[in-house]
Every structure is written in structure tokens, then in C-alpha cells.
C-alpha positions in Angstrom: 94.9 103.2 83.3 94.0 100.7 81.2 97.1 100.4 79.0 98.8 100.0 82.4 97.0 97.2 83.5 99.9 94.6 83.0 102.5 97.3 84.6 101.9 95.3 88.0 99.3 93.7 88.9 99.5 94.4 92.7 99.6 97.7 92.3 95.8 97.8 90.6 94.1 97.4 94.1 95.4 100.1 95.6 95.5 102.5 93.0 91.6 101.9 92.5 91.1 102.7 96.0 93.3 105.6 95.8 91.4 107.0 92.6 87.7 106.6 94.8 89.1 108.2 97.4 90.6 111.0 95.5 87.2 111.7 93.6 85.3 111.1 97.2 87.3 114.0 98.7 87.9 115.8 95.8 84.7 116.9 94.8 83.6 118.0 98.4 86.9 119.9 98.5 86.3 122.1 95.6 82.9 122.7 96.8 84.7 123.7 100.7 87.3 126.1 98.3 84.6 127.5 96.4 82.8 128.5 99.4 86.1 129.5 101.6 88.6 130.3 99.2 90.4 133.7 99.6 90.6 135.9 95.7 94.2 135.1 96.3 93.4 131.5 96.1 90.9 131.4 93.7 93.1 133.4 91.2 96.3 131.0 91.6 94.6 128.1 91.0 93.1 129.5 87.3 97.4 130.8 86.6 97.8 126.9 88.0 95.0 125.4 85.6 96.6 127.5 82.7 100.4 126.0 83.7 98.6 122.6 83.3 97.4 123.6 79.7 100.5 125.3 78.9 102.4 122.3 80.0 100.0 119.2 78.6 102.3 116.4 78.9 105.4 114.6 80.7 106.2 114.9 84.2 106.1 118.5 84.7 102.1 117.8 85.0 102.4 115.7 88.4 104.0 118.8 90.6 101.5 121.3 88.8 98.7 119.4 89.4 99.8 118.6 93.1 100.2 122.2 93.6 96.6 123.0 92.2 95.3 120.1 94.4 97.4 121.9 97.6 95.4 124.9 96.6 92.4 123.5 96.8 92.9 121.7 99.6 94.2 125.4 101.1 91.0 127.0 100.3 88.7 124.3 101.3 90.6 124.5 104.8 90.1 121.6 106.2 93.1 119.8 108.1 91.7 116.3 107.5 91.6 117.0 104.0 95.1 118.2 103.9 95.9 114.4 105.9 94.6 112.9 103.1 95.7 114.4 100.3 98.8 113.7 101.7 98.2 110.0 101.6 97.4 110.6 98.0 100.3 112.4 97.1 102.8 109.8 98.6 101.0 106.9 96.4 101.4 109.1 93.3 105.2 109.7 94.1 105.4 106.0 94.7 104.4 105.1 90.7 105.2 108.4 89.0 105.3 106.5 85.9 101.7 105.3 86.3 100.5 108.8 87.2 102.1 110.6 84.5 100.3 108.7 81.9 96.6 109.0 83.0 97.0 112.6 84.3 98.1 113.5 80.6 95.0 111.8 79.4 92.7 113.0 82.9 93.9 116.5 82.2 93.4 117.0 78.6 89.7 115.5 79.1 88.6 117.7 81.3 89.8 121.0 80.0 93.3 121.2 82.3 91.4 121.5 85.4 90.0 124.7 84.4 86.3 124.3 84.3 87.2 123.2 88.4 88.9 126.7 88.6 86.3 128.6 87.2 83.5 127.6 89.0 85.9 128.4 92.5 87.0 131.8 90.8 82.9 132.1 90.8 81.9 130.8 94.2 79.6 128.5 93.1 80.2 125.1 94.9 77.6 122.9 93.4 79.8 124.4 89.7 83.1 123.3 91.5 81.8 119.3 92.8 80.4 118.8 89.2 83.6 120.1 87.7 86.0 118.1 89.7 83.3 114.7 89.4 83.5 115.2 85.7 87.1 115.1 85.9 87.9 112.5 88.2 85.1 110.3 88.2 86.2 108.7 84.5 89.5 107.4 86.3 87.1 105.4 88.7 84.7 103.8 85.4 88.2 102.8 84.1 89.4 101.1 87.2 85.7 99.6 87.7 86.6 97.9 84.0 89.3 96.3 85.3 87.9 95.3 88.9 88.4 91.7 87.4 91.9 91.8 87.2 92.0 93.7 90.2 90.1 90.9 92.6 92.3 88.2 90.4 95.5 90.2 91.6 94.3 90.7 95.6 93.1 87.1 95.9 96.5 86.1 94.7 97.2 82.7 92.9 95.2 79.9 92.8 
């Protein structure tokens, strides 16, 4: 996120708000799938989390990882999760060449989403919210180092 700082500044403000929100809902979503999700479920999203791996870099990762997001938001079966992650989804489509760059670097930090996929494979939903906060919450720290820039680029110019 970082490196993309400069890429617009207007576009720092809501990205940080989209990245809380996703690691808000995301981590009580994988605990909801780990507690609801059918075997069906629970085994596509390990085949998705090995895709990811498989995959590792480009643009390829932003439908995989949607897809193993729509899984979890399937298992966790809750509408207004699904409403929201398809807010999310429509910001990431908006700046694919943001996203593309700190999923690579999200995705290879936290093990491809597999340690998330585990834990829901295992039913254990306390596992599955510390899984998915490991992996998100680092996005968050980094957009918290640039809160600076980002009230400089909401206020506007002086």
C-alpha cells in the first residue's frame, strides 16, 4: 500500500476505510463459515486457497481471491454480509491496479489464505477470526502509517 501512496492521493481515504471494514467483517465471517459452512464449502475454499498459491502473482489473484471471499461469505450465511462484500468488491474492481499489488504481497504473507481455510475445514471459529485478523489486519497498520497523508488528502488544499 505504501509504494502506492503517490498513485492518488484521493483514493487513500477510502481505500483505508475499505481495508477496516474488510478486516471488521472478515474476521467475524470466517468465524460464521467455520461454524455454518457445509463439507462442500469448507473443501472449495482449501482447492481455492491452493489456486491462490498456485497462482501467487498478477491479476489472476483478484478473481481467486473474490471467489474464496464469496465462499466465505456463502458459508457464513449471512445476507448482510453478502451486501457488503459486495461494496467491497466494487471498490477493488474500481482500482484493480492498487489491489493487485498488495494482494500479491497480503497473500504471500499469510500463507495464501490457507491457514483461514484450515481452521474452517476444522470448525474451529476462534482458529478462522485469528487466521483471517493475521491476514488482513497488516493492511490496516500500513494504511494507519499513512493516516497523515490520508487526512492531508481529505482536508484538501490549504
Amino acid at each position: 500500500l505504501a509504494e502506492h501512496a503517490d498513485a492518488g492521493e484521493g483514493m487513500l481515504a477510502p481505500l483505508g476505510a475499505a481495508l477496516e471494514m474488510r478486516a471488521g467483517i472478515g474476521i467475524d465471517v470466517a468465524r460464521l463459515c467455520a461454524r455454518r459452512a457445509t463439507p462442500e464449502v469448507r473443501d472449495a475454499l482449501g482447492a481455492t486457497a491452493e489456486r491462490l498459491a498456485a497462482v501467487a502473482t498478477g491479476r489472476e489473484l483478484l478473481a481467486i481471491d473474490r471467489l474464496f471471499w464469496q465462499q466465505m461469505v456463502d458459508g457464513a450465511a449471512n445476507f448482510a454480509y453478502q451486501l457488503a462484500f459486495n461494496s467491497l468488491m466494487r471498490g477493488v474492481q474500481a482500482a484493480p491496479e492498487l489491489s493487485v499489488s498488495w494482494l500479491e504481497h497480503e497473500l504471500a504473507a499469510s500463507d495464501y489464505r490457507r491457514p483461514i481455510a484450515a481452521a474452517i475445514a476444522a470448525g474451529d471459529p476462534p482458529a478462522a477470526g485469528e487466521a483471517t485478523r493475521a491476514a488482513l489486519e497488516p493492511a490496516v497498520a500500513a494504511m494507519d502509517a499513512l493516516r497523515p497523508r490520508i487526512d492531508a488528502a481529505s482536508a484538501g488544499p490549504t
